[in-house]
PDB file of N, CA, C and O in Angstrom, chain B, residues numbered from 101:
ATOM      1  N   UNK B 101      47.354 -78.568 214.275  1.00  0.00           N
ATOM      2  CA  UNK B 101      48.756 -78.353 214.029  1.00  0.00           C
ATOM      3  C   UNK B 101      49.081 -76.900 214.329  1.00  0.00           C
ATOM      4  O   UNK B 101      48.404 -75.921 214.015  1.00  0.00           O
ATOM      5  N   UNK B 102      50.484 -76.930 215.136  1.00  0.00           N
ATOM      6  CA  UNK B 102      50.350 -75.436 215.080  1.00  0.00           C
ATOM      7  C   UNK B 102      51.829 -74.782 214.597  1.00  0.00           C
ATOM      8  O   UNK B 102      52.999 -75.108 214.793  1.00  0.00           O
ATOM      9  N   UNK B 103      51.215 -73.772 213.918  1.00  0.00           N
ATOM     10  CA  UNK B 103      52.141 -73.135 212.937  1.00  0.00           C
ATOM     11  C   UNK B 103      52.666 -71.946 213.970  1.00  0.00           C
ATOM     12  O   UNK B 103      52.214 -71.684 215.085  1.00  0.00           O
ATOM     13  N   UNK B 104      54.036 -71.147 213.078  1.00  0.00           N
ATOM     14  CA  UNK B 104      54.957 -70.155 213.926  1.00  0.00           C
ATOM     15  C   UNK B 104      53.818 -68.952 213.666  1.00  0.00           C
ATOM     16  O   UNK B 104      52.761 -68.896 213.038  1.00  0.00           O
ATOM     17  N   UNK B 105      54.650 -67.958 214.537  1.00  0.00           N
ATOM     18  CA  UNK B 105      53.250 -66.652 214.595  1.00  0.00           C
ATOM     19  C   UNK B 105      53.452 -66.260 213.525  1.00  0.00           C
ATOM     20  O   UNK B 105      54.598 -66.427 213.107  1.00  0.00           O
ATOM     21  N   UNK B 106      52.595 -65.677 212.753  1.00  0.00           N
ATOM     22  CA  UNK B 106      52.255 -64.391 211.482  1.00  0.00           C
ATOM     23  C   UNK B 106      53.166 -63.375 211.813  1.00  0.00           C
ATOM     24  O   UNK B 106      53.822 -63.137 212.827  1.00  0.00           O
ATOM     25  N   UNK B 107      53.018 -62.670 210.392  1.00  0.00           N
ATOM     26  CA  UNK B 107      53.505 -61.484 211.189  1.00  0.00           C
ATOM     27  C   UNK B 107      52.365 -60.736 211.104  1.00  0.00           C
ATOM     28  O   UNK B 107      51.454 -61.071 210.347  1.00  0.00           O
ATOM     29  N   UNK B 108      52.295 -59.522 211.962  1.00  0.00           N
ATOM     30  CA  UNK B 108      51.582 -58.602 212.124  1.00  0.00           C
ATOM     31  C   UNK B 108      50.701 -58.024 211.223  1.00  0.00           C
ATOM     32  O   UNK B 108      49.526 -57.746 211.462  1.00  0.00           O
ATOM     33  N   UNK B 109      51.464 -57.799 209.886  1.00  0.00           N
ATOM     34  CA  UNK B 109      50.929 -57.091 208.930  1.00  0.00           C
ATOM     35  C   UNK B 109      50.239 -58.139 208.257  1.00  0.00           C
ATOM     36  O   UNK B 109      49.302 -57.583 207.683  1.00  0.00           O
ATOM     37  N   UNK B 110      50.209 -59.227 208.047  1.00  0.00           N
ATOM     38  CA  UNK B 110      50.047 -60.812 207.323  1.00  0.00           C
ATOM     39  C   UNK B 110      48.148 -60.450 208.688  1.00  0.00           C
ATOM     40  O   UNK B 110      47.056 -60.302 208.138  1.00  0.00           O
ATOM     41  N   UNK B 111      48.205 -60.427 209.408  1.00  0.00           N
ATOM     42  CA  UNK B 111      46.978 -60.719 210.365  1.00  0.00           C
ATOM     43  C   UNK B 111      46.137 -59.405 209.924  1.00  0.00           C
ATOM     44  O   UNK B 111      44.908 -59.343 209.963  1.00  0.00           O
ATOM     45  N   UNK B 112      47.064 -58.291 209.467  1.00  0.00           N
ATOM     46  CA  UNK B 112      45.525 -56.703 209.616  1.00  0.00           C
ATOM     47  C   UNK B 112      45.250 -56.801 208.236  1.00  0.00           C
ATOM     48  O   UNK B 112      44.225 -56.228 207.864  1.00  0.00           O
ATOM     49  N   UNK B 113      45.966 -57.429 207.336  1.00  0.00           N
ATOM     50  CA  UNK B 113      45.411 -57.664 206.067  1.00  0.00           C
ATOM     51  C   UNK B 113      44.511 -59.175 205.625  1.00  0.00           C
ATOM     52  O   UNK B 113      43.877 -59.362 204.586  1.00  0.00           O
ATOM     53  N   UNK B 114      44.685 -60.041 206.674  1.00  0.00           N
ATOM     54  CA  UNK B 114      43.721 -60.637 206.141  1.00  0.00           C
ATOM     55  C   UNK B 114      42.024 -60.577 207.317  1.00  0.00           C
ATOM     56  O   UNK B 114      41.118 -61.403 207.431  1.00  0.00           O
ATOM     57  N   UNK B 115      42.231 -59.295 207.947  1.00  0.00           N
ATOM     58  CA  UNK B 115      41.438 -59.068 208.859  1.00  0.00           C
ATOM     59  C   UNK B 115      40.694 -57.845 208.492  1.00  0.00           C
ATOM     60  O   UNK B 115      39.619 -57.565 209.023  1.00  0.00           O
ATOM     61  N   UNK B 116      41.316 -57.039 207.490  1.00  0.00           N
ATOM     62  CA  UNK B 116      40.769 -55.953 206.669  1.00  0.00           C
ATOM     63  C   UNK B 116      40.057 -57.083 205.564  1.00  0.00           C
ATOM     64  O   UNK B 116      38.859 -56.871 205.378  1.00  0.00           O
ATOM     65  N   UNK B 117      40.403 -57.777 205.117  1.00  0.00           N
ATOM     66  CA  UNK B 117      39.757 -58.879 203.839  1.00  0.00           C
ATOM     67  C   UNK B 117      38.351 -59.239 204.272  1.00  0.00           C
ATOM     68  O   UNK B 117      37.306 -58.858 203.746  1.00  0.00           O
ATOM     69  N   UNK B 118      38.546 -60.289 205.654  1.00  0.00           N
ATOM     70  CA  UNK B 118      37.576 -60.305 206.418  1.00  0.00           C
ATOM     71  C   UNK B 118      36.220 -59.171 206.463  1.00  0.00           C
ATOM     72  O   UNK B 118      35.062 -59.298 206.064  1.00  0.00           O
ATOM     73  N   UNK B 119      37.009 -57.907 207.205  1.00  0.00           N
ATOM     74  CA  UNK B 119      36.027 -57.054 207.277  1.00  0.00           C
ATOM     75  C   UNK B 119      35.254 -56.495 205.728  1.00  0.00           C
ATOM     76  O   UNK B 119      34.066 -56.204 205.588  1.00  0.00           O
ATOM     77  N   UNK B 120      36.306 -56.464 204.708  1.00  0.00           N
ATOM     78  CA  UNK B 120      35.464 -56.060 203.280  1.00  0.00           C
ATOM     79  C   UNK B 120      34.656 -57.391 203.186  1.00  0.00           C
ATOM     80  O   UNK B 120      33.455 -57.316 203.450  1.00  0.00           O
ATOM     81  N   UNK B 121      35.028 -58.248 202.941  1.00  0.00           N
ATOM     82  CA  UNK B 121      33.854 -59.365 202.313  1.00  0.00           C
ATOM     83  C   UNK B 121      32.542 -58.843 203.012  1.00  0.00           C
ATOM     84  O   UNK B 121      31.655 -58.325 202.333  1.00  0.00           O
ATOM     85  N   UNK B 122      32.412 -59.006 204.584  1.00  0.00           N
ATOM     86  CA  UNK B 122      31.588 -58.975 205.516  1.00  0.00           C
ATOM     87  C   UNK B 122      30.497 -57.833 205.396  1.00  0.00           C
ATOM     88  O   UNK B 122      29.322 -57.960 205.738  1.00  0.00           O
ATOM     89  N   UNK B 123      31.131 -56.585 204.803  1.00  0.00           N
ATOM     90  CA  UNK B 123      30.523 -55.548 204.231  1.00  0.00           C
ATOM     91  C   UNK B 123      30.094 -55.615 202.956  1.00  0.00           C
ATOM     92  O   UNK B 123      29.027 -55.049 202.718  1.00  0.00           O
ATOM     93  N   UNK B 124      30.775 -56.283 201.880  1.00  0.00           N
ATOM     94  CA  UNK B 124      30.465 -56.986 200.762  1.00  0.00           C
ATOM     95  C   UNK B 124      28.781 -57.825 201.227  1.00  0.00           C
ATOM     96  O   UNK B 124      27.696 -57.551 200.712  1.00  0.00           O
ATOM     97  N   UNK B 125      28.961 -58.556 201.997  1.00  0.00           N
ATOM     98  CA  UNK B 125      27.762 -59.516 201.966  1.00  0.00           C
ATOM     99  C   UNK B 125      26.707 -59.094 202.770  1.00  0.00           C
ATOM    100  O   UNK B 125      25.705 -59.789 202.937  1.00  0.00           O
ATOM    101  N   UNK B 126      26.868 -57.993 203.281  1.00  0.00           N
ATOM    102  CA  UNK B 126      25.639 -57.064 204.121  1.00  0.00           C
ATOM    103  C   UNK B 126      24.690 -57.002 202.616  1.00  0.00           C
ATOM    104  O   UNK B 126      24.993 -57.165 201.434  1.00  0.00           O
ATOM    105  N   UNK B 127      23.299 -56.654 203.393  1.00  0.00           N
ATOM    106  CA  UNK B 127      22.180 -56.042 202.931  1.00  0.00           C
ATOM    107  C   UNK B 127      22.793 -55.474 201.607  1.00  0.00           C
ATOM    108  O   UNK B 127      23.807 -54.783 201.705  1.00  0.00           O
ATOM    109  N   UNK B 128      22.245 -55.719 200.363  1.00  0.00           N
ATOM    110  CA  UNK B 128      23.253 -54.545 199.393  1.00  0.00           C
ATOM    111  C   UNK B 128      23.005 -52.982 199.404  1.00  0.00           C
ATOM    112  O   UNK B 128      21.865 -52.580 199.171  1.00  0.00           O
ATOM    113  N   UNK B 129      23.630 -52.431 199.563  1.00  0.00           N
ATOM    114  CA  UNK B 129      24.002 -51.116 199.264  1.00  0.00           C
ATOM    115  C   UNK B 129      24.111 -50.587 198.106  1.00  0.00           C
ATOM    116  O   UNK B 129      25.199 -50.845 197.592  1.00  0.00           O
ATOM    117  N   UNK B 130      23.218 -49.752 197.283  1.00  0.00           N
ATOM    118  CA  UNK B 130      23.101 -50.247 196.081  1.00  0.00           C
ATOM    119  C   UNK B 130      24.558 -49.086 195.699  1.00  0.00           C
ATOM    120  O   UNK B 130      25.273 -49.361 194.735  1.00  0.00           O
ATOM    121  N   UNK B 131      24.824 -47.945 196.484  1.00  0.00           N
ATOM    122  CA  UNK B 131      26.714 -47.235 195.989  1.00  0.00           C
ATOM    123  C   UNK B 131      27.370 -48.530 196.838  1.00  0.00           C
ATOM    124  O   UNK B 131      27.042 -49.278 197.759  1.00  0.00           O
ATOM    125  N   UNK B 132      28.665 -48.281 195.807  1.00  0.00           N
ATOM    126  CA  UNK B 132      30.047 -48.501 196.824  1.00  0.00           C
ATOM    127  C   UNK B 132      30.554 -50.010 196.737  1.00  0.00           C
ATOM    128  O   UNK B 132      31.670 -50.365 197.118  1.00  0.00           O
ATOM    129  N   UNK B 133      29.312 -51.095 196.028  1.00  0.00           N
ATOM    130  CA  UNK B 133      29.588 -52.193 196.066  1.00  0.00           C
ATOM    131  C   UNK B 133      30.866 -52.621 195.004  1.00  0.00           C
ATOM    132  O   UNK B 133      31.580 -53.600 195.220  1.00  0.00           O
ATOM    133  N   UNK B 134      30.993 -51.926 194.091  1.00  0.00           N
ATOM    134  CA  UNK B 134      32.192 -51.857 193.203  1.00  0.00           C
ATOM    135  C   UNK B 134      33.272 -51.625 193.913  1.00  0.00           C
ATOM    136  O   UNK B 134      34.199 -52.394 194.164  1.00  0.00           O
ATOM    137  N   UNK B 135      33.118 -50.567 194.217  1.00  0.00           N
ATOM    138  CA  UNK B 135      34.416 -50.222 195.130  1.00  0.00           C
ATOM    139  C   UNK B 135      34.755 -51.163 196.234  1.00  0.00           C
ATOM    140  O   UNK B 135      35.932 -51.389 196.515  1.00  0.00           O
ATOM    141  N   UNK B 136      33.741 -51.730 196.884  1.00  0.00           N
ATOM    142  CA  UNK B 136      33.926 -53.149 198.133  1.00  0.00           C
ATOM    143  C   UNK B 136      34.674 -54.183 197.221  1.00  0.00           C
ATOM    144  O   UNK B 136      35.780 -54.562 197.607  1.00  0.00           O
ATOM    145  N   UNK B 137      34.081 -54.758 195.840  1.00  0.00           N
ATOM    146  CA  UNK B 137      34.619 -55.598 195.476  1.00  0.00           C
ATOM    147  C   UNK B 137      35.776 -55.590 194.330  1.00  0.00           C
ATOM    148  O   UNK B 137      36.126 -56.557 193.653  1.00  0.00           O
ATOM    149  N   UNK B 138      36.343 -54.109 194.272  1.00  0.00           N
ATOM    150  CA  UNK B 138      37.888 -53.812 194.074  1.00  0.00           C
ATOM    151  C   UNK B 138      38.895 -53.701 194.841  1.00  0.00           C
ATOM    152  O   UNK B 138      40.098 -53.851 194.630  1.00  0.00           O
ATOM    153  N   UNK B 139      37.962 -53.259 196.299  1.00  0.00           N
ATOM    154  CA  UNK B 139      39.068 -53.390 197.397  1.00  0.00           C
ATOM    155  C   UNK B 139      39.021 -55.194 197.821  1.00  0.00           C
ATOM    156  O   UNK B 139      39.945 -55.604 198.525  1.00  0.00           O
ATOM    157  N   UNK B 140      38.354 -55.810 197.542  1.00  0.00           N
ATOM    158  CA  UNK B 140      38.635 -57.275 197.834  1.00  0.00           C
ATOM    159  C   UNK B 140      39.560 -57.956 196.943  1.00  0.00           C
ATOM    160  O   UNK B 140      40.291 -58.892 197.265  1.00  0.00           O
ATOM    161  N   UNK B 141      39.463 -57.355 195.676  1.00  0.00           N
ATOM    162  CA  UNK B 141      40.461 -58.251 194.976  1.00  0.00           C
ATOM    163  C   UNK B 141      42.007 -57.810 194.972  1.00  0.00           C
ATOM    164  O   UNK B 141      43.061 -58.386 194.702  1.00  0.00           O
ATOM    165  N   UNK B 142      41.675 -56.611 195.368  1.00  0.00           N
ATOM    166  CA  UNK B 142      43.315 -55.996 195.875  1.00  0.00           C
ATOM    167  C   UNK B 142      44.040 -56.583 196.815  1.00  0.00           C
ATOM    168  O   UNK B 142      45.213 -56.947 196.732  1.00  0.00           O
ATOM    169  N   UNK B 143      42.962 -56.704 198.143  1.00  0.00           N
ATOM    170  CA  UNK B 143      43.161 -57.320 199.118  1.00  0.00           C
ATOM    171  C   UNK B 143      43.591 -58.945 199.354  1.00  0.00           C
ATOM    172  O   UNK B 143      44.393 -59.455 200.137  1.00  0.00           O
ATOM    173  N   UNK B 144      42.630 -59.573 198.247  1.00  0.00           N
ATOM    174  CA  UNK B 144      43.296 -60.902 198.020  1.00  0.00           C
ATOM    175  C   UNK B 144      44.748 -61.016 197.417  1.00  0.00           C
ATOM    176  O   UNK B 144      45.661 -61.822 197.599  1.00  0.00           O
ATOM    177  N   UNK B 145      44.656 -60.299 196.913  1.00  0.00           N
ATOM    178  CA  UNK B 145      46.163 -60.329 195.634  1.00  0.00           C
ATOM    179  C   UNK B 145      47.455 -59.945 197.028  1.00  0.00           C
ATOM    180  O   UNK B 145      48.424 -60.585 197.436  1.00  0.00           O
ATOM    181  N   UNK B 146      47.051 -59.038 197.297  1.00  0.00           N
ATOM    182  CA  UNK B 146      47.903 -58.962 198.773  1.00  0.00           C
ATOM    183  C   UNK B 146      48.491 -60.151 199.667  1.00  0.00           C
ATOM    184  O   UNK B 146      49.641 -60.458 199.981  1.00  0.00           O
ATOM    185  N   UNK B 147      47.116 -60.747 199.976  1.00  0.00           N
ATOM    186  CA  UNK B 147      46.864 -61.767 200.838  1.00  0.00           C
ATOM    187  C   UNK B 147      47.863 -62.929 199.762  1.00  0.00           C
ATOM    188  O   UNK B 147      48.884 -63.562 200.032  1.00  0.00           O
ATOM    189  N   UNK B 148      47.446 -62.890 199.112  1.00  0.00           N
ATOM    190  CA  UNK B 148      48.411 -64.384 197.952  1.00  0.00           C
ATOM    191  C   UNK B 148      49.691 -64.540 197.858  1.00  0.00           C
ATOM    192  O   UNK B 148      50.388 -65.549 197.746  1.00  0.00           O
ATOM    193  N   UNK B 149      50.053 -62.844 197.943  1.00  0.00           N
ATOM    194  CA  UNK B 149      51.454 -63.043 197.225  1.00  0.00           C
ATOM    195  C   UNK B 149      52.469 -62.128 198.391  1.00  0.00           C
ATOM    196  O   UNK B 149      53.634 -61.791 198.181  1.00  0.00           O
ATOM    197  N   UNK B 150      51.680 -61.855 199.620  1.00  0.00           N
ATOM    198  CA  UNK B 150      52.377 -61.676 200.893  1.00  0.00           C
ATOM    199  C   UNK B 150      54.155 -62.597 201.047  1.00  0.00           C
ATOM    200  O   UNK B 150      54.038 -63.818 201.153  1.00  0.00           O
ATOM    201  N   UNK B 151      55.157 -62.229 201.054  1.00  0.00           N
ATOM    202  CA  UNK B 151      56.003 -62.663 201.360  1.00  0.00           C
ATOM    203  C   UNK B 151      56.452 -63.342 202.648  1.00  0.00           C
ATOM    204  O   UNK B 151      57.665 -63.375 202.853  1.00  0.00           O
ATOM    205  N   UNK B 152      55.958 -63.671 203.185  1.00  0.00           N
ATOM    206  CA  UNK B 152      55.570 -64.816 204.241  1.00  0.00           C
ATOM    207  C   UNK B 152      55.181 -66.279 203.817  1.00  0.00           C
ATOM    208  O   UNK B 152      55.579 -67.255 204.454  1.00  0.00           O
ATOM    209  N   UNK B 153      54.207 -66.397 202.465  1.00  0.00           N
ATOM    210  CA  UNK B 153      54.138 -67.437 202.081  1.00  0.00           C
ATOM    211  C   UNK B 153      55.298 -68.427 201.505  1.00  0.00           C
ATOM    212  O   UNK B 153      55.218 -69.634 201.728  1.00  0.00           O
ATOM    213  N   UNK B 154      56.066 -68.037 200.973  1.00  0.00           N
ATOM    214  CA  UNK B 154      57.367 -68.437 199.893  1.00  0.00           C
ATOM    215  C   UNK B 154      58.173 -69.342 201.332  1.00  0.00           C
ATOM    216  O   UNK B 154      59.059 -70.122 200.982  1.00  0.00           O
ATOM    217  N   UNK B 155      57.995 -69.285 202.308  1.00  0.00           N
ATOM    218  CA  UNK B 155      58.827 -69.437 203.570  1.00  0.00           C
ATOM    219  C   UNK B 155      57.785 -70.808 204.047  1.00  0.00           C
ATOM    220  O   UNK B 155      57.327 -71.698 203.331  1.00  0.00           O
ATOM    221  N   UNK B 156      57.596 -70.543 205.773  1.00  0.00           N
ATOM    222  CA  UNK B 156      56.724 -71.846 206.231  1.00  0.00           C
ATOM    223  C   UNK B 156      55.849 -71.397 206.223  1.00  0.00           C
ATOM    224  O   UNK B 156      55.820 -70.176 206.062  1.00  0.00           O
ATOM    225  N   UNK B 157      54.701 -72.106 206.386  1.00  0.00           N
ATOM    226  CA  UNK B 157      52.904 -71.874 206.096  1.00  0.00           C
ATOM    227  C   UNK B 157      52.404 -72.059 204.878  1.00  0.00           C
ATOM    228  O   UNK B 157      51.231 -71.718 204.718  1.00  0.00           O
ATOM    229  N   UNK B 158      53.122 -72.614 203.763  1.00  0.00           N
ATOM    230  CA  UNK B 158      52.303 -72.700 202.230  1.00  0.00           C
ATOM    231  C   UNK B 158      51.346 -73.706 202.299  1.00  0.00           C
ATOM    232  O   UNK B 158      50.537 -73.856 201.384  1.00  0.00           O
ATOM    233  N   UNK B 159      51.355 -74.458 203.358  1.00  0.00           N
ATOM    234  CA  UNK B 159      50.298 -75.295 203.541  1.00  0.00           C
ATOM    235  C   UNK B 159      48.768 -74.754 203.530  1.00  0.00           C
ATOM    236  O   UNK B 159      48.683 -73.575 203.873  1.00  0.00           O
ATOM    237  N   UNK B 160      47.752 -75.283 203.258  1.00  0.00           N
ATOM    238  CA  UNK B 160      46.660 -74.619 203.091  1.00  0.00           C
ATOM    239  C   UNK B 160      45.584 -74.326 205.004  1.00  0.00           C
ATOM    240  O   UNK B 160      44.814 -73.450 205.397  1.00  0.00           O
ATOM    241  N   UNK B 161      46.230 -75.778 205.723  1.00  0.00           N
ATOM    242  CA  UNK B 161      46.264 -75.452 206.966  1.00  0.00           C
ATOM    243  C   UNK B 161      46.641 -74.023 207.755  1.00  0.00           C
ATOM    244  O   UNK B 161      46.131 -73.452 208.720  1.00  0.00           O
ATOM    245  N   UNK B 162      47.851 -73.698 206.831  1.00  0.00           N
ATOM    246  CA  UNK B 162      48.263 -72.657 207.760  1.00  0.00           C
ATOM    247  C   UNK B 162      47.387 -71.098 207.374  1.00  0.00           C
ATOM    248  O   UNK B 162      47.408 -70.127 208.130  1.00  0.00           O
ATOM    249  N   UNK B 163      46.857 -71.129 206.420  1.00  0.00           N
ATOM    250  CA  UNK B 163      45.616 -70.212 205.788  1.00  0.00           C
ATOM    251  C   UNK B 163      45.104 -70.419 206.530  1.00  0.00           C
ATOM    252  O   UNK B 163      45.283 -69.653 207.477  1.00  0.00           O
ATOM    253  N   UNK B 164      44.312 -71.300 206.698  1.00  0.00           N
ATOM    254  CA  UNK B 164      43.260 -71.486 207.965  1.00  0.00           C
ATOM    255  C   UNK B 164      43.206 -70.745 209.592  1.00  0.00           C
ATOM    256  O   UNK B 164      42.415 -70.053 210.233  1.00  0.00           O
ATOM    257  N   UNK B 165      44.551 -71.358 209.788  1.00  0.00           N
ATOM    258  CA  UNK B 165      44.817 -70.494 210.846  1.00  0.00           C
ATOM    259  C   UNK B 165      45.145 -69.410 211.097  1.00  0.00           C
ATOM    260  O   UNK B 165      45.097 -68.983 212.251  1.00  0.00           O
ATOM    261  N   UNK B 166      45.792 -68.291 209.509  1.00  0.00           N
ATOM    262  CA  UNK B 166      45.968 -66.984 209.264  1.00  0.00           C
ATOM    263  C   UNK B 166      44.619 -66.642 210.138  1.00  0.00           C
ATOM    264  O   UNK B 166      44.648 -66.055 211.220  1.00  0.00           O
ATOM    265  N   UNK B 167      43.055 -67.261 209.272  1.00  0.00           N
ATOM    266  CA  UNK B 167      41.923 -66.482 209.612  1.00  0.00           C
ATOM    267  C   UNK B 167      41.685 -66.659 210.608  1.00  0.00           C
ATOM    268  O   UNK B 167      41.301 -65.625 211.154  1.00  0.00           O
ATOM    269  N   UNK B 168      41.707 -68.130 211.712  1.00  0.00           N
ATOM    270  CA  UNK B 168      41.203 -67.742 212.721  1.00  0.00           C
ATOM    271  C   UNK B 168      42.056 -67.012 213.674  1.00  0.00           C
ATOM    272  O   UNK B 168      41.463 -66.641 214.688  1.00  0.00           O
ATOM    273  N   UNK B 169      43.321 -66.714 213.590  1.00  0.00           N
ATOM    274  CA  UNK B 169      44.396 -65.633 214.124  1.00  0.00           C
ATOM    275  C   UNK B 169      43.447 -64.079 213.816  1.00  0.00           C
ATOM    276  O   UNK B 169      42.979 -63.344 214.686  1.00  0.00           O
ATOM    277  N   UNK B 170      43.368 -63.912 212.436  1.00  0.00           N
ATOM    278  CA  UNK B 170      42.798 -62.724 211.929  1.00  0.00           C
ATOM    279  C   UNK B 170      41.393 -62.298 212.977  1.00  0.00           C
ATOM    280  O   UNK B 170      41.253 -61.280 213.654  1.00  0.00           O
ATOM    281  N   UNK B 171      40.626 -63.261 212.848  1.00  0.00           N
ATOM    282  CA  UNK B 171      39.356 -63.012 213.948  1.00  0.00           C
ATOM    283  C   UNK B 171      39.249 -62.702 214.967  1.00  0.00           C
ATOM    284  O   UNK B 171      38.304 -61.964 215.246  1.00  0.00           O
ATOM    285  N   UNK B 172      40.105 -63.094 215.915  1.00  0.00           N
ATOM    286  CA  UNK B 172      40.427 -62.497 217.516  1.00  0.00           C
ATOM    287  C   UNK B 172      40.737 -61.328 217.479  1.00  0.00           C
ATOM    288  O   UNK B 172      41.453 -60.952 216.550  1.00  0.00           O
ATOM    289  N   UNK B 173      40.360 -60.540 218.323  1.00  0.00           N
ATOM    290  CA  UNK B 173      40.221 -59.005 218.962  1.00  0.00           C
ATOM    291  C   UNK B 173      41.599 -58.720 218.775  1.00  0.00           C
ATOM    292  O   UNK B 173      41.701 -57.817 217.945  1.00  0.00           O
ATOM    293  N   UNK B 174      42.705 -59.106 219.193  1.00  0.00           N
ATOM    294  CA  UNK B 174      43.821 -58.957 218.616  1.00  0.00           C
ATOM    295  C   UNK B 174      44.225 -58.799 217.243  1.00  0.00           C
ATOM    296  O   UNK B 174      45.278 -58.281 216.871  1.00  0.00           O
ATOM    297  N   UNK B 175      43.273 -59.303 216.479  1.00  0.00           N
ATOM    298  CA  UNK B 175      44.136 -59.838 215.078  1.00  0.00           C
ATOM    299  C   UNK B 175      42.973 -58.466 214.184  1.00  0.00           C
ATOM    300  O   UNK B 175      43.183 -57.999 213.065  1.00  0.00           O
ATOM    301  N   UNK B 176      41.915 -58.143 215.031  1.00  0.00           N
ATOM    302  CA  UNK B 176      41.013 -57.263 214.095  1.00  0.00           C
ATOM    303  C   UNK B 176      41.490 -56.084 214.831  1.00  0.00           C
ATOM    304  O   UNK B 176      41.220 -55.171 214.051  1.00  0.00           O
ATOM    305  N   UNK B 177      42.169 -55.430 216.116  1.00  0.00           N
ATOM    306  CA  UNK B 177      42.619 -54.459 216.143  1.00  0.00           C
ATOM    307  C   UNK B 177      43.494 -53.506 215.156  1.00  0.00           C
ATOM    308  O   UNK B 177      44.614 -53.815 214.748  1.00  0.00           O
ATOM    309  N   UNK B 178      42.802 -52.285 214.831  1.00  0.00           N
ATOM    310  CA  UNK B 178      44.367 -51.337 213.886  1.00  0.00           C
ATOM    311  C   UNK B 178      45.039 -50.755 214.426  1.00  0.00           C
ATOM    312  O   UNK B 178      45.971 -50.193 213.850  1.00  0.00           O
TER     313      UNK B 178
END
């Protein structure tokens, strides 16, 4: 199914999320992992209550496709 485009900021935040988890789940690091997993829950809370959702995409499909939007070289560029 395909949903209308994101917006911009909706793609570097759930592409910054992406990149914390990803660093989150590296090798542990025994500094900083607090701080990885305060910036994730910030980042989710972001991601949740983004004003884009309240509109089209509340479907859980369209999450889906936030991330694989988020993953392309496009969507992980800052």
């Amino acid at each position: 199914m395909e949903h209308g485009p994101f917006p911009h900021d909706l793609i570097q935040l759930q592409a910054a999320w992406d990149r914390t988890y990803a660093a989150l789940a590296a090798p542990p690091a025994a500094a900083g992992t607090a701080e990885l997993r305060r910036r994730l829950v910030v980042l989710s809370s972001r991601l949740w209550w983004h004003p884009f959702w309240p509109g089209p995409g509340r479907a859980p499909a369209a999450r889906v496709q936030l991330r694989i939007q988020a993953r392309t070289p496009r969507g992980d560029a800052q």
